[in-house]
Structure formats: C-alpha cells, structure tokens
C-alpha positions as CSV (number, residue, x, y, z in Angstrom):
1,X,0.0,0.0,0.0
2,X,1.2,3.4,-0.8
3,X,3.0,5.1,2.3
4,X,0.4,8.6,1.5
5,X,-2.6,5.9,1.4
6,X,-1.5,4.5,4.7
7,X,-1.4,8.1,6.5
8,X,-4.5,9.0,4.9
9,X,-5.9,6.3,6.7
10,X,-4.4,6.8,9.6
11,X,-5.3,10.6,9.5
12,X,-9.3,9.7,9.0
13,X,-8.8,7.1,11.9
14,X,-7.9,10.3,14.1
15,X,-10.0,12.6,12.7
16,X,-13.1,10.3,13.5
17,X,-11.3,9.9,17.1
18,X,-11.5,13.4,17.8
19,X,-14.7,14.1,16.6
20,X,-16.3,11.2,18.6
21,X,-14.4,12.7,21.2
22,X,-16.4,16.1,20.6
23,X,-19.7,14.6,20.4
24,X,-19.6,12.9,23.8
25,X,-18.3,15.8,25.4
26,X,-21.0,18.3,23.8
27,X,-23.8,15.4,24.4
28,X,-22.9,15.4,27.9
29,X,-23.0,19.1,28.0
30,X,-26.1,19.5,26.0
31,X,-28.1,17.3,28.5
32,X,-26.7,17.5,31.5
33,X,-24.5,21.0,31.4
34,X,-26.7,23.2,34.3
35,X,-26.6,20.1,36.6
36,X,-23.4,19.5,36.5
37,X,-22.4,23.0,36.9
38,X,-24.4,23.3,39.7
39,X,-23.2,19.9,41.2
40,X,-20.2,20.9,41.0
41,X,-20.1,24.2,42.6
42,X,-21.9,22.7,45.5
43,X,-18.6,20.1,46.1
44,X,-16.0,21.7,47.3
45,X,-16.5,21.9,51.2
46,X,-12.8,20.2,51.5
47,X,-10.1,19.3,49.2
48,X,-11.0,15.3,48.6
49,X,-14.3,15.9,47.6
50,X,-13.4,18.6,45.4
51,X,-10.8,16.1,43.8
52,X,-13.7,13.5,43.1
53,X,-16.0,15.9,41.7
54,X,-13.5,16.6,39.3
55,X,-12.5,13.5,38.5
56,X,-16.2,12.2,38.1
57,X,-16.7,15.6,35.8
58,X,-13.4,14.3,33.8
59,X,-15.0,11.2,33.2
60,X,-18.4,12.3,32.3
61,X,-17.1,14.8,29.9
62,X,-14.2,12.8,28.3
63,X,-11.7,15.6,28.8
64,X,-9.9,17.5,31.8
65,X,-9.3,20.5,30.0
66,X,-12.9,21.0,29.9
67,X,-13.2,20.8,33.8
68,X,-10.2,22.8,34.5
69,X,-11.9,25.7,32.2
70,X,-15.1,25.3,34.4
71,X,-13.6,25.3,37.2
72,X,-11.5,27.8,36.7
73,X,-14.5,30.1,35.9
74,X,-16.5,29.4,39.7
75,X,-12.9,30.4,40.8
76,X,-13.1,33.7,38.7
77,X,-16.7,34.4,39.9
78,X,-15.7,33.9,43.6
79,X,-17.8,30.5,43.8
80,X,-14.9,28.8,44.2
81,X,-11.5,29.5,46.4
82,X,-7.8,28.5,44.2
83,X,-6.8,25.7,46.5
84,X,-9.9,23.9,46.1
85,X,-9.9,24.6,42.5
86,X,-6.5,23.6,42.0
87,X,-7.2,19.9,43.9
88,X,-10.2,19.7,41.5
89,X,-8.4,19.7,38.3
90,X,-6.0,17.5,39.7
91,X,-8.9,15.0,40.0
92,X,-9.9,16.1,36.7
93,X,-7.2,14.9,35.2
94,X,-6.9,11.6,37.1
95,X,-10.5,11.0,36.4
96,X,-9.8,11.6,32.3
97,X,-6.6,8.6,32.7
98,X,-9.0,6.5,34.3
99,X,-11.5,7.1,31.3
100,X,-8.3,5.9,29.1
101,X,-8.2,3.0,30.9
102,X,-12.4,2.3,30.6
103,X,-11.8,2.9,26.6
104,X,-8.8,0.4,26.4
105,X,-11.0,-2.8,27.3
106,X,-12.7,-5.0,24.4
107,X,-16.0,-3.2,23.8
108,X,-15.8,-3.9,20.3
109,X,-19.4,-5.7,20.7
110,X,-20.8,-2.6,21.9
111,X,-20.2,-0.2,18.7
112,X,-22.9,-1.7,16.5
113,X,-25.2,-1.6,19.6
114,X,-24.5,1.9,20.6
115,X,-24.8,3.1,17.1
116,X,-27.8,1.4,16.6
117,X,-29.4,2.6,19.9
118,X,-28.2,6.2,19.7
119,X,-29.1,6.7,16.1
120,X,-33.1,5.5,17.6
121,X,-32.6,7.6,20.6
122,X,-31.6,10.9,18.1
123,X,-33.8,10.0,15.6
124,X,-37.4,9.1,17.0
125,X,-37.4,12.0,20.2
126,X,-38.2,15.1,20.0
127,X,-37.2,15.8,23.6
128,X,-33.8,17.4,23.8
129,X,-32.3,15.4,26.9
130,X,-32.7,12.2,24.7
131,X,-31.9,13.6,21.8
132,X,-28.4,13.9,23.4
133,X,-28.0,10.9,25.2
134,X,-28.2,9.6,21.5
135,X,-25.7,12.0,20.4
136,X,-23.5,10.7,23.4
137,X,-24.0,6.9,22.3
138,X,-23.1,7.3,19.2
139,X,-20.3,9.6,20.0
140,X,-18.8,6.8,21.9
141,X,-19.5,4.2,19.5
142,X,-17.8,6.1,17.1
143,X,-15.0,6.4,19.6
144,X,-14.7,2.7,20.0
145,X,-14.8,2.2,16.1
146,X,-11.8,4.8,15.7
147,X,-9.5,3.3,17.6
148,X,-10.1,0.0,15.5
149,X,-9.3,1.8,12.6
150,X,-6.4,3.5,13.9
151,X,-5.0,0.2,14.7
152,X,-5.6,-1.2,11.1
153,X,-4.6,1.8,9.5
154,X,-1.6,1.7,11.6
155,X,-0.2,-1.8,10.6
156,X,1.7,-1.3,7.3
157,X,3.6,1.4,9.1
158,X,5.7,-1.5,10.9
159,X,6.9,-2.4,7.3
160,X,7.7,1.0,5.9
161,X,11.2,2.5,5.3
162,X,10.5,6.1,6.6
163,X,8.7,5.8,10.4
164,X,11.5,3.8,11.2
165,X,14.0,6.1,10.7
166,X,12.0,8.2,12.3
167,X,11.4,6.3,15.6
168,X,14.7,5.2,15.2
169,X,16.1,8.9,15.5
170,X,13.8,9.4,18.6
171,X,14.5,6.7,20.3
172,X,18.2,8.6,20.7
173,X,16.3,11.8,21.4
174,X,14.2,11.6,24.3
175,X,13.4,15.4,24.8
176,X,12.4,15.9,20.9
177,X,9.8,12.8,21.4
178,X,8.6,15.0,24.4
179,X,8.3,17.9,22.5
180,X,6.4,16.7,20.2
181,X,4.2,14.8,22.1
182,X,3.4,17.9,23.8
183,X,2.3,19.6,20.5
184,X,0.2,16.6,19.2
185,X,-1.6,17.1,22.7
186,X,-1.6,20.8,21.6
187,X,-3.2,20.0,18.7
188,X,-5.4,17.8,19.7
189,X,-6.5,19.8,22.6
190,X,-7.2,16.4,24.2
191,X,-4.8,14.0,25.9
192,X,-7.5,11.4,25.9
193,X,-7.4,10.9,22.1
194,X,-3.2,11.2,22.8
195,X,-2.7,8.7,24.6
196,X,-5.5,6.2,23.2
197,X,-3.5,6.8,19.7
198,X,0.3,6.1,21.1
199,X,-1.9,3.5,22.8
200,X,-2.8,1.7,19.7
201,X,0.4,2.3,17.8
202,X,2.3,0.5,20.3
203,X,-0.1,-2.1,20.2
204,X,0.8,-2.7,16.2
205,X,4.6,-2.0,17.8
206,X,4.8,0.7,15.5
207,X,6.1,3.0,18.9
208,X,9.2,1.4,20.5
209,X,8.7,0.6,24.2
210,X,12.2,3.1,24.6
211,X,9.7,5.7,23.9
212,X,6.3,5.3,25.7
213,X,7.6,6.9,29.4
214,X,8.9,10.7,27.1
215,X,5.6,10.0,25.0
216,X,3.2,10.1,27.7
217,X,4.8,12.7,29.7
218,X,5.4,14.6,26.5
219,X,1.6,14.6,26.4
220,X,0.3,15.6,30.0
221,X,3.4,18.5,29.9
222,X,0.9,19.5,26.3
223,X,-2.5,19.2,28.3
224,X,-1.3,21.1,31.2
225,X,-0.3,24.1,28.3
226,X,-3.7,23.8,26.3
227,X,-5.9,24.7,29.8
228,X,-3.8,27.7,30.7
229,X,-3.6,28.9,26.5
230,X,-7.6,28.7,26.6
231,X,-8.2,30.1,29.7
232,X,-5.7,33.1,29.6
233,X,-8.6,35.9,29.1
234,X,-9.7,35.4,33.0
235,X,-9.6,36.8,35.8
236,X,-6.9,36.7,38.3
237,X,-8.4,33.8,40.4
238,X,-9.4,31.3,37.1
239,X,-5.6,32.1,35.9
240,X,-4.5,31.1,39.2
241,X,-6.2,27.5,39.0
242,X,-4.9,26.9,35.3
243,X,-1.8,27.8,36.3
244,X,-1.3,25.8,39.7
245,X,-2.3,22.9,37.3
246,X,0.1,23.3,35.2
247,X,2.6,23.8,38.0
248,X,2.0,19.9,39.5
249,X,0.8,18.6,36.3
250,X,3.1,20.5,33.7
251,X,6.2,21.2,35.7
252,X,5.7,17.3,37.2
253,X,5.8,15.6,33.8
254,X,9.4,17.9,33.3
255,X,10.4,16.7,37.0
256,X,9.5,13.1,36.0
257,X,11.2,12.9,32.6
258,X,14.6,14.6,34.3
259,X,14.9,11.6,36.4
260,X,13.6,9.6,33.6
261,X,17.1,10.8,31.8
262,X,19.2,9.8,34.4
263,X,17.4,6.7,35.8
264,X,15.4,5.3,33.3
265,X,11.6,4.1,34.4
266,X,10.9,1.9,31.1
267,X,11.4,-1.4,33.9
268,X,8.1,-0.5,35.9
269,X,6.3,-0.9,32.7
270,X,8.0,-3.9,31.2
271,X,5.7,-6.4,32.2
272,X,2.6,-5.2,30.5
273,X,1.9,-5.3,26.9
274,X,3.0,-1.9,25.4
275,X,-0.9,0.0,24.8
276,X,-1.1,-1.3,28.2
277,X,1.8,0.4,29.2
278,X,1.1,3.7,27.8
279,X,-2.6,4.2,29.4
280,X,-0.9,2.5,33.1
281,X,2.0,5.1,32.7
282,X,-0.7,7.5,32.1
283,X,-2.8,6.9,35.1
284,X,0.1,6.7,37.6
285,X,1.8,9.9,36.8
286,X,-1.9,11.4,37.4
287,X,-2.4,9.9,40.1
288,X,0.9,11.3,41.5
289,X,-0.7,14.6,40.0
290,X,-3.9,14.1,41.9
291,X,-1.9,13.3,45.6
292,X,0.2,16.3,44.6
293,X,-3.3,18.7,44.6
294,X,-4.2,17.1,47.7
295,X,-0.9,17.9,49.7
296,X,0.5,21.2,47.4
297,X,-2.7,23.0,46.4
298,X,-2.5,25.7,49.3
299,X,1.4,25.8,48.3
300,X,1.2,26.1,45.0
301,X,-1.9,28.6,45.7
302,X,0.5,31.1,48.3
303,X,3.1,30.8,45.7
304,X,1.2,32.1,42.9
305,X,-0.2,34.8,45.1
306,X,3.1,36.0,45.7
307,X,4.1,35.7,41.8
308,X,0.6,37.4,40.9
309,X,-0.2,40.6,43.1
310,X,-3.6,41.7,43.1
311,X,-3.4,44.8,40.5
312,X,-6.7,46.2,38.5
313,X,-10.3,45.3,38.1
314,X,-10.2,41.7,38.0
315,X,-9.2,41.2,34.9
316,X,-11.3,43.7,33.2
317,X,-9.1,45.7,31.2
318,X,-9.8,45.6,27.8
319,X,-7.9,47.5,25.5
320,X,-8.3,46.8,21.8
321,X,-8.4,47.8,18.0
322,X,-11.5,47.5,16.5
323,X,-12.1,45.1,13.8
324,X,-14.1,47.0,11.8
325,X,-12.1,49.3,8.7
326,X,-13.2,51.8,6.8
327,X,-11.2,51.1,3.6
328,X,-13.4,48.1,3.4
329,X,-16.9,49.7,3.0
330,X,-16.0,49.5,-0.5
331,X,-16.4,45.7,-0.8
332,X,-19.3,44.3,1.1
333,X,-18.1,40.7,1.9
334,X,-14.9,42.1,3.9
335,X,-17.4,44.6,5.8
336,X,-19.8,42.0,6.9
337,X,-16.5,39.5,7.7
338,X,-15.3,43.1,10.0
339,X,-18.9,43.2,11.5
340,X,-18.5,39.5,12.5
341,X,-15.5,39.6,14.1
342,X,-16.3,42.9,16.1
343,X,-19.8,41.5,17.1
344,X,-17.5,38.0,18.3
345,X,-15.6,40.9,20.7
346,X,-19.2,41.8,21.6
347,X,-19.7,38.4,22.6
348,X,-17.0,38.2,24.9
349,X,-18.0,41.4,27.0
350,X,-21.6,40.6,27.1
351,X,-20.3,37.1,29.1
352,X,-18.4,38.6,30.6
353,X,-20.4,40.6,32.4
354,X,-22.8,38.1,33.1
355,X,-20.4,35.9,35.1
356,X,-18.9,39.0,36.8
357,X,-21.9,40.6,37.4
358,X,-23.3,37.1,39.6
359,X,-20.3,37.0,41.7
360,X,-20.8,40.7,42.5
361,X,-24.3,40.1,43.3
362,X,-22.9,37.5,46.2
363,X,-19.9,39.5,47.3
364,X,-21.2,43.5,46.0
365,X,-17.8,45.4,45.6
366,X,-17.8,49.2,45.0
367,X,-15.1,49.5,42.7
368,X,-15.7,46.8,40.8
369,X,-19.4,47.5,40.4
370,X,-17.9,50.8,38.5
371,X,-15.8,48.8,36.2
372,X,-19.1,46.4,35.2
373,X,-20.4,50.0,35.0
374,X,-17.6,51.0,32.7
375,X,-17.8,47.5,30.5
376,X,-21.1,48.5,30.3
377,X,-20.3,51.8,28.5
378,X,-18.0,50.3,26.2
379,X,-20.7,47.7,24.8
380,X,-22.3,50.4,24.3
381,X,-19.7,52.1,21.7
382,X,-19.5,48.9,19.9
383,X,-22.9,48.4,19.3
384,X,-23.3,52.0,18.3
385,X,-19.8,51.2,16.4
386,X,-21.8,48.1,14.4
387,X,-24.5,49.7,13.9
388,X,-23.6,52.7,11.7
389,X,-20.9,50.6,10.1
390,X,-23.4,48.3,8.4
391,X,-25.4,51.6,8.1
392,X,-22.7,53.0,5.8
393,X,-23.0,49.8,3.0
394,X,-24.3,50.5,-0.1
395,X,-27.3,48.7,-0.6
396,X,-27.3,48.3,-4.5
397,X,-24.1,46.7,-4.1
398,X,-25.5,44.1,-1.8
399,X,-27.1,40.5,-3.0
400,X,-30.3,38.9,-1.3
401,X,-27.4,36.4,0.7
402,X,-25.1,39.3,1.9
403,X,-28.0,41.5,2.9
404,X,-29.7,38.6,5.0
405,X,-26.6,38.0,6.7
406,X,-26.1,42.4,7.7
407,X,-29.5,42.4,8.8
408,X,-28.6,38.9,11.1
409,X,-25.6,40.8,12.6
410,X,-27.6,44.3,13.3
411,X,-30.3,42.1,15.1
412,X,-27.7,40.3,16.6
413,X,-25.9,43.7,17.6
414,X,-29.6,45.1,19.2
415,X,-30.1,42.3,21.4
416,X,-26.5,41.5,23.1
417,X,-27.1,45.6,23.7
418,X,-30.3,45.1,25.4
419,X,-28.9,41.9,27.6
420,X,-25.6,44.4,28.6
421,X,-28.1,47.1,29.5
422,X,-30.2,44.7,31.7
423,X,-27.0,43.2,33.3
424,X,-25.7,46.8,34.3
425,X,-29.0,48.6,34.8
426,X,-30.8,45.4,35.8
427,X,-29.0,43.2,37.8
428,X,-26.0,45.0,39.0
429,X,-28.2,48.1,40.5
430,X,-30.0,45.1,42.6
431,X,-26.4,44.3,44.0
432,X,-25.9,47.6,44.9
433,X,-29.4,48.1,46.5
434,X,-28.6,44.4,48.0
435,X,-24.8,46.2,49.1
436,X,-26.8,49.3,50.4
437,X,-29.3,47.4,53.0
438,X,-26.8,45.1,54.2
439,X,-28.9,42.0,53.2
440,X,-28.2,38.9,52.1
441,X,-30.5,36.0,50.4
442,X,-31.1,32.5,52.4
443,X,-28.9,29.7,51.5
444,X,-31.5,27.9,49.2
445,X,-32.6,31.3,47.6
446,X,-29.2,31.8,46.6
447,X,-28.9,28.5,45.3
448,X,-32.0,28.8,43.3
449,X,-30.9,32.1,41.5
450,X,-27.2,29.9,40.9
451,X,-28.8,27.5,39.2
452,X,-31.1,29.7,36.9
453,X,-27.8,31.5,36.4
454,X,-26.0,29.2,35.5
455,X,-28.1,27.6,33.3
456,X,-28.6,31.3,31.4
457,X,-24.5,31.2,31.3
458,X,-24.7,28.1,29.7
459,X,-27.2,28.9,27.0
460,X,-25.2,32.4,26.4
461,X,-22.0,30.7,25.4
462,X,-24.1,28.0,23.4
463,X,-25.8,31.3,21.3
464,X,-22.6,33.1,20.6
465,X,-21.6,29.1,19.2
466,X,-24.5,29.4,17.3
467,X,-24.0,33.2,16.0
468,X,-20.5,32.0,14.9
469,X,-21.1,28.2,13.6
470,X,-24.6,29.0,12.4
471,X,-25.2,24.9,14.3
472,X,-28.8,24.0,14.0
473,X,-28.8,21.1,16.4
474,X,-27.5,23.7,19.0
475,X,-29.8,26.1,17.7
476,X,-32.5,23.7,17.7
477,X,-31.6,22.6,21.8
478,X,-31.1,26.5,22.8
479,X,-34.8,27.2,21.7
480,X,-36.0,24.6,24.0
481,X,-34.3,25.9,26.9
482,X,-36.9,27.9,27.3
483,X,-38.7,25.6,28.7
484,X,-36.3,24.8,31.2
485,X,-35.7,28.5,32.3
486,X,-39.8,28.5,32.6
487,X,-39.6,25.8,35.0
488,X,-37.1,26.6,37.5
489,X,-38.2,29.9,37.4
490,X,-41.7,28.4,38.6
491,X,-39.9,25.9,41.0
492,X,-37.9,29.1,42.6
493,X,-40.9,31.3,43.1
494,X,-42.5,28.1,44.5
495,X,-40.3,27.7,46.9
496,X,-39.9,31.2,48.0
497,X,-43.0,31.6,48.7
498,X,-42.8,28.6,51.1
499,X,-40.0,30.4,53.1
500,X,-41.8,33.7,53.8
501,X,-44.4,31.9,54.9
502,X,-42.3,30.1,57.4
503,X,-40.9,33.5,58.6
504,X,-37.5,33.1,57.4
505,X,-36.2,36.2,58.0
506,X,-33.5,36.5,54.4
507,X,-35.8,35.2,52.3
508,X,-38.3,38.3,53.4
509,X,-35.9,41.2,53.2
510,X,-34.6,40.4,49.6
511,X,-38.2,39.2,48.7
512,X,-37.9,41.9,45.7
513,X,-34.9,40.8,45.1
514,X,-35.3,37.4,44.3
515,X,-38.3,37.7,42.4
516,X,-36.9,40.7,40.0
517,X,-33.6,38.4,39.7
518,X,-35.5,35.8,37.8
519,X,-37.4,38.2,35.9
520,X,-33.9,39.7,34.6
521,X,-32.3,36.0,34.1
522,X,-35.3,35.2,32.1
523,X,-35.1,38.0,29.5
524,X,-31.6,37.6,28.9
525,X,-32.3,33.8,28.3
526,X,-35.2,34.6,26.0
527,X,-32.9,37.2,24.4
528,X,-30.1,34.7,23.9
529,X,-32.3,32.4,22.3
530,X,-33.7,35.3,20.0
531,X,-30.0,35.3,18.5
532,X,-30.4,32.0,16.9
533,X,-34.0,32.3,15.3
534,X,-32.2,33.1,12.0
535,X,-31.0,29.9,11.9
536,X,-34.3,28.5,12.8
537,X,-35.8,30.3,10.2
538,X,-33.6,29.2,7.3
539,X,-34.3,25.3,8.3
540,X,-38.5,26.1,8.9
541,X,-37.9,25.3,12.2
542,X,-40.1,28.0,13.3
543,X,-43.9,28.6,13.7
544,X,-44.9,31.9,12.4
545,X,-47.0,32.5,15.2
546,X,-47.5,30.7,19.2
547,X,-51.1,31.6,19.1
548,X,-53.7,29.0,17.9
C-alpha cells in the first residue's frame, strides 16, 4: 500500500477519534450542562471531595481541560477559592486517565449496539435530553470504532522505510519525542485521544517501548499548556487554578522525565503489553498529580499569590483595535467579515459581564461594580460602532445572501445591547441596593438564582456558538431551553413563597430581590435564544406564530 494511502488512513482514523471525542463531550454538556455545573459548585467543602467531583466531571465529559476551564470560571466568579480549585483539576485529570483506561477494554461488541441505539434515541425524540443521550452513544461508538481503525490503519507502518528512521532517531532523542508529544496534545486539545492513539500504535509496535515513558509525559506536559492557553482571558483567580495545574501537572511531567534521563523508568512498565503500558504510565503519573493537589494546592496557591499581586479590576481591562475598517466599505463581503468579528468581541464582554456581574451580586464590591459600569459603556460604543458601520454599505451593491446575513448581525448587535443594559442597569443596580441594605439572600434562595444562572450562562455561550457556527442542532436545543428557564423559574418562586411563609427572615428582606432576579435571568435567556431564530428560520424550524 502506498505510504500517502496508509497516512490518509491513519489521518481519517484520528479525525473520526477526535470528533467522537467532541460529540460525547458536547452530548454530555447538552443534556446534563446546568446540573453538572451546579453539582459541582456545591462540592468543594474540602479538598477530597473537590478532587472526586473533578474527577467524576473528567470522566463524564471525556476531557480534563474542559473541567479545568469550568472550574477555573467558579474560581473567577468567587464560587470557588484556588486551593480547592487547584485539587479539583487535579482530579480532573486523574479521572480523564482513568477514562483511558475504561476505553482500552474489548468493547468492540458494543459499537454496533450503541450506534444502533443512539441513532433510535436521536432520531425518533423530539425531547432534547434524549436527543443527546443519543448523540453521546453514538459519540462513543464512534469512539470505540476509531480506535479500531487506527489500529488497522496503523499496521503497514511497521513495514515502511520512513517511520522507522524516524522512531529510530527518537528513540536517541528523548526530549524531541517529548516535544512533540506535547504539541500533538496541543493540537489535539485532548490528551485522551493522545494517549488512546500512542496506545494503539504500540499495540501494532509501530512505537518502540524506549519511547512510551517521554511520549506520555510529552503529552500531559501539552495538556497542562492547552488549559492555561484557553483560559488566559480570565480573571486573576481562574488564571491562578490553570496555572497551579500546570505547576504539579506540567512542571511534574518535566520533574519526571529529568529523572527519567538519568534513571530510566521503562522497567516498571516492562511487564505489560506496550498499549497497556502507555494508558498505566498515564494513570500513575496522574495519580501522582492528583496526591500532589491534595498535599501542594495551598502551596502552590500562596506561591502564585506571591508571583501574581492583586493589581486592577479583576481582569477587566480591555484595551483593543476595533475590527471594523473603513477602507473596506467598499467591498461588502470584507465589511460583513469586519462586523463579525467585532460582534465576536461583543460576545466576549456581554459574558463577561454576566459571570462578573453574579459574583458581584454574592460579594457587592464598589469598585468593581464601577468597572461592570464602565464594561457597560463600552458595549455600548461597539454596538453603536456596528450599527452605523453596516449603516454605511451601499445597498445596491448588496445581493439577497449578503444583505440577510447584515441584517442577522444588526439584530444580533440590538439584542447582546439590550442583555448588557439589563446586566448593568438590571442586575447590578440590585447588587448595589442588595450592598446598600446590608442583606443577604437565604442559602436555598441563593442557590435557586445559581442555578437559573448558571443555566442562562450556559445557554449564552451555546448562542454566541451558534451566531459564529450558524449549528442548527445547538440552535435547535437553545430554543427549547426555554422551557427549562420557565420551569425553574416556577420551581424558585414556589419555593420562596414557602419560606416567607415560614418567617424566614432572608428570604423576606430580599423578597424583591429574588423575584426581580429571575425576571432579569429570564429576558436575557429569552434574548439569547432570539439570536439563533435566524437559523431556525432558514431550516423552517419556526412557527410563524404561538397563538392557535
């Protein structure tokens, strides 16, 4: 077989790896996302059960970068402290080897029973929670099936002329095979689908044995990297959880290939058959990581705090050129591509203030309550900035497609304006009447208006997805949320009724509070929604009218 026939194969196999990969993790997300977030949250009381939460989020999710990005936002809203946080991505990345481990056993009966199931499950509901547990079955089928094909794919390789050499060369160059085992992980953004693949190459001994201990650490050394790349726009206390990860995760896979070089490890693996070795070599180094974020978090959290004063608004500063260029009125394509990218930027503040504006809302803050103020005023520009941008096209020179997709953006621009405005008008002038009378909300309240928050959070950052990808199936689940907002909304004013008539004394002083809360969630979740009717639309997915 042709060597390029043999890597197209191989590439495919990978391909449909990482894919499946991405459908479990967005199935899980899809059906499960506001529970788990709020599970979550509600586990950290000590360090041990905030390193099995994580783990158990790993595992459900298929990825510890994932976790360590969640996580890392409850720190940066104040839900969370950074010692706790730091212990539960250290779970998190214990729990994704042990998934490693799960998808290493002989399921292979199961993939033409869990595509089979999930493509029923996807096909015949119209409900969205089993619409994704059929997306999740077959993501994991698919999963399964990949790593069959990797291994075929992977078996003339042993025969060729040119990997060899390669692995040859390697095998006298440790630190290169680290290196770029680190930037497969990179590119990956998934040390799951790593280590399954070096799994199932050494398996068809394609990998030497001399090179499974740098290849694994080369990829948790790349994972560590990835979290604290994606999460590097946060706020001082999410930065601090990405980065004490990647000090006992990162900085651990360095300490352990040093004394790799000089005394060599390869002998605690020999007995086991190599894919064996690679997922076992896996799981004990993070399980070494996860004893480490028992024992070092509140180490590694002082030393960080020394390394990163306290300085600004909480990460808030946001300085930038605006996407959007003059010289390109002239050619409507570029101006729309301009408007797209600054209405992505538009994206990023409008979240941003709803997490930030939440954490305020538990913890009120004077000066920063200003700078929401101040976020708020910049929104403000842009949309304004959008808006007469897109004014300034020339309309003969625009087609039926291109002018669909200017009048998409400008609705687009209205409503993340109007959410802003409710955040900083709404919401935030509650937290400082909240600041004002000294009151605070009873435990369940508060955990009523987190949930319904953090479900609205969710749908936000599925919405701006959607107002990038243009994805009908999110599309399609983000419309029904409503639903879900509807109920716990009804389930919260329930409840709160039930406290003030037992007397409880929180629940009556922030009585207005509460109730107005939910009213505000709920319009910015009905807003968020609004953003994706367009794609609705195109697909007939909506009625023209609710009345019968």
């Amino acid at each position: 077989m042709p060597g390029a026939l043999i890597f197209l194969n191989l590439a495919g196999a990978v391909a449909l790896l990482l894919w499946a990969t991405h459908m479990v993790r967005s199935g899980v997300e899809r059906a499960f996302g506001a529970g788990l977030d709020a599970r979550l949250r509600r586990a950290f009381p000590d360090a041990l059960r905030a390193l099995g939460a994580g783990g158990v989020m790993a595992m459900a999710l298929q990825s510890a970068t994932a976790v360590a990005l969640l996580v890392a936002g409850f720190a940066a809203s104040g839900h969370v402290v950074a010692a706790r946080g730091i212990a539960a991505v250290a779970g998190a990345d214990l729990g994704s080897a042990l998934m490693t481990r799960i998808l290493r056993l002989d399921l292979s009966l199961l993939v033409p029973v869990l595509l089979l199931l999930g493509v029923i499950a996807f096909r015949s509901s119209t409900e969205a929670r089993w619409r994704q547990l059929g997306r999740i079955m077959i993501g994991i089928g698919l999963l399964l099936l990949s790593l069959r094909l990797i291994g075929e794919a992977s078996e003339p390789l042993r025969d060729g002329e040119v990997l060899p050499l390669v692995l040859g060369y390697l095998s006298r160059d440790w630190l290169t095979a680290f290196l770029l085992a680190a930037l497969m992980t990179w590119l990956f953004h998934s040390s799951i689908a790593a280590i399954l693949l070096i799994a199932a190459l050494a398996d068809r001994a394609v990998i030497p044995p001399i090179l499974l201990v740098p290849l694994v650490l080369g990829i948790n050394f790349g994972a560590a990297l990835v979290a604290v790349y994606l999460g590097r726009g946060m706020a001082r206390a999410g930065q601090m959880v990405l980065l004490g990860n990647l000090l006992l995760r990162g900085a651990g896979a360095l300490a352990v290939f040093a004394l790799h070089l000089v005394l060599p490890v390869d002998a605690l693996l020999a007995a086991l058959p190599p894919g064996d070795a690679v997922v076992m070599g896996h799981v004990a180094f993070n399980a070494l990581v996860a004893l480490g974020g028992l024992l070092l978090a509140p180490a590694a959290t002082r030393a960080l705090e020394a390394l990163m004063p306290p300085g600004g608004r909480r990460g808030i500063s946001r300085s930038r050129e605006t996407a959007l260029k003059e010289a390109d009125l002239a050619l409507p394509a570029r101006a729309l591509a301009n408007a797209t990218r600054e209405l992505l930027a538009l994206c990023e503040r409008v979240e941003l203030m709803l997490s930030e504006v939440f954490r305020l809302y538990r913890r009120p803050e004077r000066e920063a309550l200003a700078a929401l103020s101040s976020l708020d005023d910049e929104v403000d520009a842009m949309h304004s900035a959008i808006k007469l941008h897109l004014a300034r096209l020339d309309e003969g020179a625009l087609d039926p497609e291109t002018r669909a997709r200017r009048d998409e953006i400008l609705s687009a621009n209205i409503r993340l304006e109007q959410i802003a405005d409710i955040i900083a008008q709404g919401i935030a002038a509650k937290a400082r009447k909240k600041l004002k009378r000294g009151v605070d909300f009873s435990d369940a309240g508060w955990e009523e208006l987190s949930g319904i928050h953090a479900e609205v959070q969710r749908n936000a950052r599925l919405a701006f997805n959607v107002l990038m990808t243009g994805d009908v199936d999110t599309a399609r689940d983000l419309a029904e949320s409503k639903e879900t907002i509807r109920r716990l909304e009804q389930e919260s004013e329930e409840s709160h009724h039930e406290r003030l008539r037992a007397g409880i004394t929180a629940s009556r002083e922030t009585s207005a509070l509460h109730v107005d809360t939910i009213r505000d969630l709920k319009e910015i979740n009905s807003l968020l929604v609004a953003l994706t009717y367009p794609v609705l639309q195109r697909e007939g997915m909506l009625r023209q009218t609710r009345l019968r």
